[in-house]
N, C-alpha and C positions, 0 to 999 in steps of 0.2 A: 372488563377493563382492557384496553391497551396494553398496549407492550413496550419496550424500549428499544432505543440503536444506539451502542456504544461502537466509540469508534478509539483504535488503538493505530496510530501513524507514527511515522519516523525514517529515519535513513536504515540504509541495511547494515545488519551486522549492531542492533540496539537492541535486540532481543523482542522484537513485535511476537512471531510466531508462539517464542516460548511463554511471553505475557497471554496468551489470546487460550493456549493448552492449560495455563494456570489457574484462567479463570473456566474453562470447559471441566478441568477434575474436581474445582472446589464445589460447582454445581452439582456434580456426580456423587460427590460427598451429601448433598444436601437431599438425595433422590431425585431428583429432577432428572427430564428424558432428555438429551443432550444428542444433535448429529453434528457432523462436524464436515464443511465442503474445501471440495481443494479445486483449481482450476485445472483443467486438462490441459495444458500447456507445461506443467509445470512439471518436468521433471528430469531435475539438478541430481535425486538421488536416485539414482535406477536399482538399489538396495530396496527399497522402499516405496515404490510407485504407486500403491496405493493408500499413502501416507500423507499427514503433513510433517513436516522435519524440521527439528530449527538447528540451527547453524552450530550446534554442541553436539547434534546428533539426537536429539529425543523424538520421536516417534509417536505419532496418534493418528488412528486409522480414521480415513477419512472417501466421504464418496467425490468420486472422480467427475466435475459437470463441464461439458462441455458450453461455449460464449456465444448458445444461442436463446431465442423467445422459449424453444422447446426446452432448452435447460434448465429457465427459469420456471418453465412448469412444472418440471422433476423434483425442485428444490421445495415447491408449496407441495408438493403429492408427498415426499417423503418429511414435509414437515409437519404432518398432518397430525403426529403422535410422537412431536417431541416440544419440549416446552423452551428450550434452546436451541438458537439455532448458530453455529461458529462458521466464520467464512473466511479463510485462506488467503493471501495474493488479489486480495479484492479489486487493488489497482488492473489488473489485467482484462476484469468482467467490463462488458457495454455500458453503454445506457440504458436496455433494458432491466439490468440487475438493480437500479433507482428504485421500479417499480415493484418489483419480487420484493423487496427489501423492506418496501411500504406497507407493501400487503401483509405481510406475516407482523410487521408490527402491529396493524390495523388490528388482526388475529388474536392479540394480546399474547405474543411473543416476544423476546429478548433474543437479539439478534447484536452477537459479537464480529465484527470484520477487524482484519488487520492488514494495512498495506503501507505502502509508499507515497506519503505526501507529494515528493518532488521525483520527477523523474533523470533520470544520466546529465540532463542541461540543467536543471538548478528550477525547474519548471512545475507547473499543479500538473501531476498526474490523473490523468482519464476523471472518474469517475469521485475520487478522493474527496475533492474538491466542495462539492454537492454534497455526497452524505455528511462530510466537516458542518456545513450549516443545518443539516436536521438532527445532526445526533443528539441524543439526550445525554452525553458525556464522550469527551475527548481525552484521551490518554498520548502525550507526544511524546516519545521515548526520544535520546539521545545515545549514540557511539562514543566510542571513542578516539578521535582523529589519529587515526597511521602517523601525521606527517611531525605535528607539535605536540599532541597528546589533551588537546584541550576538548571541549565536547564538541560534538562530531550533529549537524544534520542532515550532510548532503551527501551526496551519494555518487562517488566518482568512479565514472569506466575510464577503463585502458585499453588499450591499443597498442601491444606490443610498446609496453609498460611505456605508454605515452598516451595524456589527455583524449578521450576521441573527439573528434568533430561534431558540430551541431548537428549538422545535418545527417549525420547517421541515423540508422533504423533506432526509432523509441524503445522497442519490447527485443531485448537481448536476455535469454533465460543463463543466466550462470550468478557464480558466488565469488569465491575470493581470487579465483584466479583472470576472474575480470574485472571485480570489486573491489573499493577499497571506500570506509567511511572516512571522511572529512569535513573538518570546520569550514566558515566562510571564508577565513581568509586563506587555508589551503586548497579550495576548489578551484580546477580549470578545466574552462570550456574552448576549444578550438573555432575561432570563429573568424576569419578573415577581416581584421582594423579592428577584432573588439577581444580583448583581452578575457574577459571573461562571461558570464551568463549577466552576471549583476551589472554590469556595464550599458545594459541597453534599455537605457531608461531615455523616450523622447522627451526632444527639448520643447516646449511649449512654445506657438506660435505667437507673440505677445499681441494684443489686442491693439484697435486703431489709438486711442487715448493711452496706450502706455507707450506708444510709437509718437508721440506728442509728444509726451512729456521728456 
C-alpha cells in the first residue's frame, strides 16, 4: 500500500513545529519507527543544534540534511527502517525534496512536513505551495496577531522594528526578535506606491468588445 503527505502550514509563532513533534510522539506511542529531519540552515537555537525546537522551547532530536539531490538521497537511505518520516522548516528545502517526498510516499510511508505557507511578502513560499495540492491532509494553524489580537496568518519581518522591504532577501533564519505574527489587515510590506503585498493585484486589460461597449 502507499503511504501518505500530511502537510501542517501557517505563519510563525502558530505552533507548526510543536503540532508536527505531537504527532511524531503519538506515532512512537503506537511503536512505529519514526525519523525526524531538520534543515541545515536552520539554527535559531545554537543550545540545540541538533534538534528541532518549537518556539516554547521543546526539543526532538533530529537529523541535520543539508538542500542538496545528495540530501535527499540521505533522507530515502535512512528512511529505509522507519515507517514515519517528520520534516522540519520544509519551506526552506528545493525542488528536489517534491521528489524525495514522492518517493517515500510511493514506499508506503507517512511523511509529516511543517512549514511556512507564506513567506516575509505575504507570498506562496518555495516549495509549500505544491506539496499543498498533493497532500493527503492539510493542517493550517493560526497565531495570534501582536498588533489587534485577532488570528494571525502572515508572517511579518522587521527591520529595526519597521516593515522590511520587498525586495529583501526571502530566507532570513530568526524568531521573535525579527518576527512578529500578524492578521491581514496588520501586515505590511514595504513597497514603493504600493502599501501593502495585497495591493498588487493587476488590473485586467479589458477586451476589444468591452472597449465598445
Amino acid at each position: 500500500m502507499k503511504g501518505r503527505l500530511e502537510v501542517i502550514c501557517g505563519s510563525m509563532f502558530s505552533g507548526k513545529t510543536e503540532e508536527l513533534m505531537r504527532r511524531l510522539r503519538r506515532a512512537e506511542y503506537a511503536k512505529q519507527r519514526v525519523l525526524t529531519i531538520k534543515h541545515h540552515i536552520d539554527l535559531r537555537y545554537n543550545k540545540a543544534p541538533t534538534c528541532i525546537v518549537s518556539h516554547e522551547g521543546k526539543e526532538r532530536f533530529a537529523f541535520i540534511i543539508n538542500d542538496t539531490a545528495s540530501g535527499g538521497d540521505k533522507i530515502l537511505d535512512l528512511a529505509q527502517t522507519s515507517d514515519i518520516i517528520g520534516i522540519d522548516e520544509i519551506h526552506f528545502f528545493g525542488a528536489h525534496m517534491i521528489r524525495t517526498i514522492e518517493h517515500l510516499v510511493e514506499q508506503g510511508k507517512r511523511v509529516i512536513v511543517a512549514g511556512l505557507d507564506l513567506d516575509f511578502r505575504g507570498e506562496p513560499f518555495g516549495i509549500l505551495p505544491h506539496l499543498l495540492t498533493i497532500a493527503d491532509d492539510v493542517n493550517k494553524l493560526k497565531a495570534i496577531c501582536v498588533i489587534c489580537g485577532n488570528e494571525a496568518h502572515h508572517t511579518q519581518r522587521l527591520v529595526n522594528g519597521q516593515p522590511a522591504a520587498y525586495d529583501d532577501p526571502i530566507v532570513l533564519v530568526g524568531a521573535s526578535e525579527l518576527y512578529e505574527a500578524r492578521c491581514r489587515t496588520c501586515f505590511k510590506i514595504r513597497k514603493p506606491g504600493v502599501e501593502s503585498a495585497h495591493a498588487r493585484i493587476p488590473t485586467p486589460t479589458p477586451s476589444t468588445e468591452q472597449q465598445l461597449l
